[in-house]
C-alpha positions as CSV (number, residue, x, y, z in Angstrom):
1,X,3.7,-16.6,-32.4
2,X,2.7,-13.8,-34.2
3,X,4.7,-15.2,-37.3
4,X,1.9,-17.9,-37.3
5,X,-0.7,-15.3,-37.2
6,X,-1.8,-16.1,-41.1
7,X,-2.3,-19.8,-39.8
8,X,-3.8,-18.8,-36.9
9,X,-6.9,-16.6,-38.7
10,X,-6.8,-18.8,-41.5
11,X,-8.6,-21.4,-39.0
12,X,-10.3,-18.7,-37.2
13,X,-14.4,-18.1,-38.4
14,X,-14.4,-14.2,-38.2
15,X,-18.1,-14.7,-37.2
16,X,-17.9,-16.5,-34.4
17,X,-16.5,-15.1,-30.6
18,X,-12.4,-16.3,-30.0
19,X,-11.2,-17.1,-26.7
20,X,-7.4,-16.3,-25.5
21,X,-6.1,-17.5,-22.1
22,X,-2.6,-18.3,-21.0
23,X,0.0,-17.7,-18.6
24,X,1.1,-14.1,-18.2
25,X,3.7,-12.2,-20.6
26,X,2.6,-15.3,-23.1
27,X,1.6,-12.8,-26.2
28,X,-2.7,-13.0,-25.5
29,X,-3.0,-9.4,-25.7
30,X,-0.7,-9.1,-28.9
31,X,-2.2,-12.2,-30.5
32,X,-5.7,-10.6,-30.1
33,X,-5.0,-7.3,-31.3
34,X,-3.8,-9.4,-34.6
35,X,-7.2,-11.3,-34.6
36,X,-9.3,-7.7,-34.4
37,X,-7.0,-6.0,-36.8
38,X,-7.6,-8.5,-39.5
39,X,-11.2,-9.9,-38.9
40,X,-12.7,-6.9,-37.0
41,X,-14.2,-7.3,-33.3
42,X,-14.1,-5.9,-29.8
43,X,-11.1,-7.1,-27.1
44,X,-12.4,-7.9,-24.2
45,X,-10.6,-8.0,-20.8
46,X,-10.7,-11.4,-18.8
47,X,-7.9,-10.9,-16.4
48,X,-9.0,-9.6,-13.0
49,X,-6.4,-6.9,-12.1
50,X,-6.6,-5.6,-15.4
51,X,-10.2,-4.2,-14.4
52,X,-8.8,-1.8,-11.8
53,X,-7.9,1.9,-12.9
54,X,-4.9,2.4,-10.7
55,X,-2.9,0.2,-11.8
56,X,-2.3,0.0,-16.3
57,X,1.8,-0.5,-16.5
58,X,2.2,-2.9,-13.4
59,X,-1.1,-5.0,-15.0
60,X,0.1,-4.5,-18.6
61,X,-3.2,-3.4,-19.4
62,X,-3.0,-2.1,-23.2
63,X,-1.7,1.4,-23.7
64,X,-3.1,3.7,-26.2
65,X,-1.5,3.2,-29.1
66,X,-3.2,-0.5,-28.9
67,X,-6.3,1.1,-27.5
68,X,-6.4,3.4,-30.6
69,X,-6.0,0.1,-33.3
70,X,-9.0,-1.6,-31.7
71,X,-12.4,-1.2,-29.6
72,X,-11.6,-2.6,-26.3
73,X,-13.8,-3.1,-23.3
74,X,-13.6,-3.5,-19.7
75,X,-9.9,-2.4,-19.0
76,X,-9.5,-0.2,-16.0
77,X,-12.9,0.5,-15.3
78,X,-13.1,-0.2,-11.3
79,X,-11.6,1.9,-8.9
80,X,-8.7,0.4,-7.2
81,X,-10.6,0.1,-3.8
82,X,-13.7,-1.9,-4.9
83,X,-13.8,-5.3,-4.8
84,X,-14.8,-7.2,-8.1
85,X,-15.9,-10.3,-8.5
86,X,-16.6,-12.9,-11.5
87,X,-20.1,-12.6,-11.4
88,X,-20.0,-8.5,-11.6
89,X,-17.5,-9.1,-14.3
90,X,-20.0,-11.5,-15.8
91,X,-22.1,-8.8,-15.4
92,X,-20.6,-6.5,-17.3
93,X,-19.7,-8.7,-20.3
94,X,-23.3,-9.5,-20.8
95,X,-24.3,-6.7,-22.8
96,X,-21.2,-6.5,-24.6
97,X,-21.7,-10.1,-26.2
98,X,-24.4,-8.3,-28.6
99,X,-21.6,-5.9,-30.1
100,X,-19.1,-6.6,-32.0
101,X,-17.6,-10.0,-32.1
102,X,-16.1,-10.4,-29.0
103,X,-12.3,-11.7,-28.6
104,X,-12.0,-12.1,-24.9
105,X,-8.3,-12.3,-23.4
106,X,-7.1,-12.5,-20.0
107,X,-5.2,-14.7,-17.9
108,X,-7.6,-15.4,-15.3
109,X,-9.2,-18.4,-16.0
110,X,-12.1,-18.6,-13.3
111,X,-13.3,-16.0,-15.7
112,X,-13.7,-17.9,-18.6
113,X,-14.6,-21.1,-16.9
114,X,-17.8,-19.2,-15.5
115,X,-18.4,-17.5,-18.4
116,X,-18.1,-21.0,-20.6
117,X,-19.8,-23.3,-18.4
118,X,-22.1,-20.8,-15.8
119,X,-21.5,-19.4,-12.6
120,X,-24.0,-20.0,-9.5
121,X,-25.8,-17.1,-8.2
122,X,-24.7,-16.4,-5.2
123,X,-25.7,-13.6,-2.6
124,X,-22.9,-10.9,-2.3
125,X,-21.4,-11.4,1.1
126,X,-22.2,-8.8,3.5
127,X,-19.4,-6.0,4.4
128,X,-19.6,-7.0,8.0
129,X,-19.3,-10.8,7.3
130,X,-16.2,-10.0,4.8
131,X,-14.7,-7.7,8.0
132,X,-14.9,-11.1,10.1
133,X,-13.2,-13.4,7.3
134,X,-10.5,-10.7,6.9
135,X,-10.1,-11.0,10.3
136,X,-10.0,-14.4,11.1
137,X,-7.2,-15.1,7.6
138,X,-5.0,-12.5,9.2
139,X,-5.0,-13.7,13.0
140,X,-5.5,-18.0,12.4
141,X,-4.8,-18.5,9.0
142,X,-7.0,-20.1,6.1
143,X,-6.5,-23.7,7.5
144,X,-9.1,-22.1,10.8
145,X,-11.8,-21.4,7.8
146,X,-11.2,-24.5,6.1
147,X,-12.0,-26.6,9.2
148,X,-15.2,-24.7,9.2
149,X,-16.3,-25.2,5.6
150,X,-19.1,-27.9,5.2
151,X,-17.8,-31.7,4.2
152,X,-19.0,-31.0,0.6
153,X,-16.9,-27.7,0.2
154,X,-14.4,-29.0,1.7
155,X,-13.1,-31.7,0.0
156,X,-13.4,-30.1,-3.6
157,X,-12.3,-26.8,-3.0
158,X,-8.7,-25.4,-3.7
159,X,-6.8,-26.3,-0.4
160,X,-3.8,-24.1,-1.6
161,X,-5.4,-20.8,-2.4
162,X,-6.5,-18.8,1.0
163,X,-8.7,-16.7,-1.3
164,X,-10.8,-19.2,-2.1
165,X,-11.1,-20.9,1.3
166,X,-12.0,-17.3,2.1
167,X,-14.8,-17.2,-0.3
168,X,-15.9,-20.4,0.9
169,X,-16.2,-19.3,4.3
170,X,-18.5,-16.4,3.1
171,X,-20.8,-18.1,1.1
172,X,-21.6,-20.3,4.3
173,X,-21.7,-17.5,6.6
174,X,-23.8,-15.5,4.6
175,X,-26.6,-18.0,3.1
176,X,-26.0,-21.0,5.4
177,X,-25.4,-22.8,2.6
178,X,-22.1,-24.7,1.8
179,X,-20.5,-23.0,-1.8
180,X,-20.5,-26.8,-3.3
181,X,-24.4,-26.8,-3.1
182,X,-24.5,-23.4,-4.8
183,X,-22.1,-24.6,-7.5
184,X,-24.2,-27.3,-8.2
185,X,-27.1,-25.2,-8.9
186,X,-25.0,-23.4,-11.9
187,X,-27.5,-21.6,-14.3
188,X,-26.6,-22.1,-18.2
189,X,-23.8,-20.3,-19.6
190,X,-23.4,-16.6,-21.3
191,X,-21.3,-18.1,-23.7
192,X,-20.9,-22.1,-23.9
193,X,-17.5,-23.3,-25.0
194,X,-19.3,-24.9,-28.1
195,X,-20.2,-21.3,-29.9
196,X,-16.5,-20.1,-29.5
197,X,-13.1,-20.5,-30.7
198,X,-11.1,-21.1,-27.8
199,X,-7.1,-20.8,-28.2
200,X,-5.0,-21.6,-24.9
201,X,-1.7,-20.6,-25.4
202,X,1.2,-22.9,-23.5
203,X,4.5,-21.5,-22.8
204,X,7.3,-23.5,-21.5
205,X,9.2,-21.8,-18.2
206,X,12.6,-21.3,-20.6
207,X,11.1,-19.6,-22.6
208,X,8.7,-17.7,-20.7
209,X,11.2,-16.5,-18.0
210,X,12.9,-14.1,-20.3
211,X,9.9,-13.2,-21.3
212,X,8.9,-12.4,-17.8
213,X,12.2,-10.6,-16.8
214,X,12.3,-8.1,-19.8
215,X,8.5,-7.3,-19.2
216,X,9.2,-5.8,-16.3
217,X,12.1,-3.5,-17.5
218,X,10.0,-2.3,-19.8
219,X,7.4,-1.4,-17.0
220,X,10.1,0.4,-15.6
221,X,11.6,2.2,-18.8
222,X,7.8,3.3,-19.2
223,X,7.0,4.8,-15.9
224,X,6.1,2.2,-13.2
225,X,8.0,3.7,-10.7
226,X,5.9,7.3,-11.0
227,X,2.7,5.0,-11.5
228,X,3.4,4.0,-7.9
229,X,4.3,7.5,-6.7
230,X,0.9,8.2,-8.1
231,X,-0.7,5.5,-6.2
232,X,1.4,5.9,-2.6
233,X,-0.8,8.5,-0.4
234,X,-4.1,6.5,-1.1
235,X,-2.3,2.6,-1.4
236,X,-3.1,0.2,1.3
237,X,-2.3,-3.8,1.1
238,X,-5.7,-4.4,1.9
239,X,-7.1,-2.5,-1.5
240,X,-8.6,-5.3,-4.1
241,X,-6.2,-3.3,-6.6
242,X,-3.5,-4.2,-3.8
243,X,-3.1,-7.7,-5.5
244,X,-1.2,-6.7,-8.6
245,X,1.8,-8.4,-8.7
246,X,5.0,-6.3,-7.7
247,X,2.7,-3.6,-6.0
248,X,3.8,-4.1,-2.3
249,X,7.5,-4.4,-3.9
250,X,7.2,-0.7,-5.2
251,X,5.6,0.5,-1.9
252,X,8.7,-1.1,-0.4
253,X,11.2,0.5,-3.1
254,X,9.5,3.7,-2.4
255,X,9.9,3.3,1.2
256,X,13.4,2.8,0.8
257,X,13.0,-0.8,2.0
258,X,14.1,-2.3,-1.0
259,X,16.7,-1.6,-3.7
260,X,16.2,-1.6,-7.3
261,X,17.9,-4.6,-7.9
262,X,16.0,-6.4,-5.4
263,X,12.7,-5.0,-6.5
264,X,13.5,-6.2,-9.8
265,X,14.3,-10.2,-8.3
266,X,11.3,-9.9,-6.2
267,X,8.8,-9.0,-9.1
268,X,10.1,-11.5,-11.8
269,X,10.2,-14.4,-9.2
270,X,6.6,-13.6,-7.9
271,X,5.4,-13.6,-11.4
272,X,7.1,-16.8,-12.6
273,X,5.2,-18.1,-9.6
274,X,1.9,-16.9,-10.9
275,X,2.9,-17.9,-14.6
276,X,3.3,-21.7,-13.1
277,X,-0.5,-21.8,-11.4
278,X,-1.7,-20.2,-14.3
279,X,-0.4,-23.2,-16.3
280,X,-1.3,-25.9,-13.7
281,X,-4.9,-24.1,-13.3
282,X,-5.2,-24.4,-17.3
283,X,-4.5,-28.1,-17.6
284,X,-6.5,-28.6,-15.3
285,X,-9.6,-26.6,-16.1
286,X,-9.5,-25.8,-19.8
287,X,-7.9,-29.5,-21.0
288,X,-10.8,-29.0,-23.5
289,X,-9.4,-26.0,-25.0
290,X,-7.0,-26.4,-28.3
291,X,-3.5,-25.6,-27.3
292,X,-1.0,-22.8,-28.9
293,X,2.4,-23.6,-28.0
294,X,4.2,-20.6,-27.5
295,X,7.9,-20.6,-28.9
């Protein structure tokens, strides 16, 4: 892709904010390091694991070498054991928008949805509340909160993802209000789709697979196995940070529950996973969005 980078800026208006999302190990953060060398502007995280300090090799987070080549912003600034959500990431872009242009990358595509077309402003959901949702996933499963959510929530929400059935359940329990009639109460944008340049990048699974698999030997060659060591004593499944892909797989290796071989099948299959609902989530919610193939 990067061969095509001449095209790529050549359509690009260095004034105006660029937008990078894709699947994960598809080039964003190498594309937008191109963009900001040769146009100017400030990277700016969009991918919500990438936020949390504990964890920079297993998240790919930029190292820094590529943090010296460009500003960059909101990389591995939460502590691994607070949770973060969209709106405090929201939150934290704001000011940023009156920098430098910003070229916001990240695979997490809830982020760019909110920040493109609003996000409703919902209480945060109390510590005690959260406790009781934890509680009830663990012991009955998301299917006991989804038979609890109001009609409305109900049928448009993700039926698939426990987190958001999760959140669901909070929003109700805490305001008393289903999450649909939030969402449809969305405030204007920070950032509408129309005053960007959005670029989704599309990667086929052939050719993202070795992509995938080679990542993570090179997250190994550079020290992902002492990254964990470094995280062990304080590490627990339940930490926000704890949702990094291949974390509880290096616990494990650590533990001497899992062999290196194994550890590496484990993490390249859980990430193709990912990669394939990040693609489905992108048709689905950025089909406005001009596409990059990948190749």
């Amino acid at each position: 892709m990067l061969e095509r980078i001449d095209d790529i800026l050549n359509r690009l208006d260095p004034g105006e904010p660029v937008l990078i999302a894709g699947p994960t190990a598809s080039g964003k953060s190498a594309l937008a390091l191109a963009i900001a060398e040769a146009q100017g502007g400030r990277i700016i995280n969009a991918d919500a694991l990438q936020v949390y300090a504990d964890w920079r090799i297993l998240t790919a987070r930029p190292g820094a070498e590529d943090l010296a080549r460009a500003p960059h912003a909101l990389y591995g600034h939460v502590p691994g054991d607070r949770p973060y959500s969209v709106g405090d990431w929201l939150r934290d872009l704001k000011p940023l928008l009156d920098g430098p242009r910003p070229i916001v990358t990240g695979g997490t595509g809830l982020y760019f949805t909110a920040l493109t077309e609003g996000l409703a402003d919902i209480p945060p959901t109390p510590p005690g509340i959260r406790a009781r949702a934890d509680a009830r996933l663990a012991e009955d499963g998301p299917e006991a909160l989804l038979a609890e959510l109001d009609p409305e929530t109900a049928a448009r929400i993700d039926r698939q993802n426990p987190v958001r059935i999760q959140r669901a359940w909070e929003v109700l329990r805490t305001t008393g209000r289903g999450l649909a009639a939030w969402q449809d109460e969305t405030g204007p944008p920070l950032l509408p789709l129309a005053d960007t340049q959005p670029l989704l990048l599309t990667a086929e699974r052939d050719w993202l697979t070795p992509r995938i698999e080679r990542r993570f030997d090179a997250m190994l060659a550079e020290g992902v196995l002492d990254e964990a060591r470094a995280n062990r004593a304080s590490w627990r499944p339940d930490l926000p940070s704890a949702k990094a892909i291949g974390a509880a797989e290096l616990m494990a290796h650590l533990d001497g529950h899992l062999s290196l071989d194994a550890l590496k099948t484990a993490v390249s299959t859980l990430t193709r996973q990912y990669a394939k609902r990040q693609r489905t989530w992108f048709r689905s919610r950025l089909s406005a969005w001009p596409t990059l193939p990948c190749h």
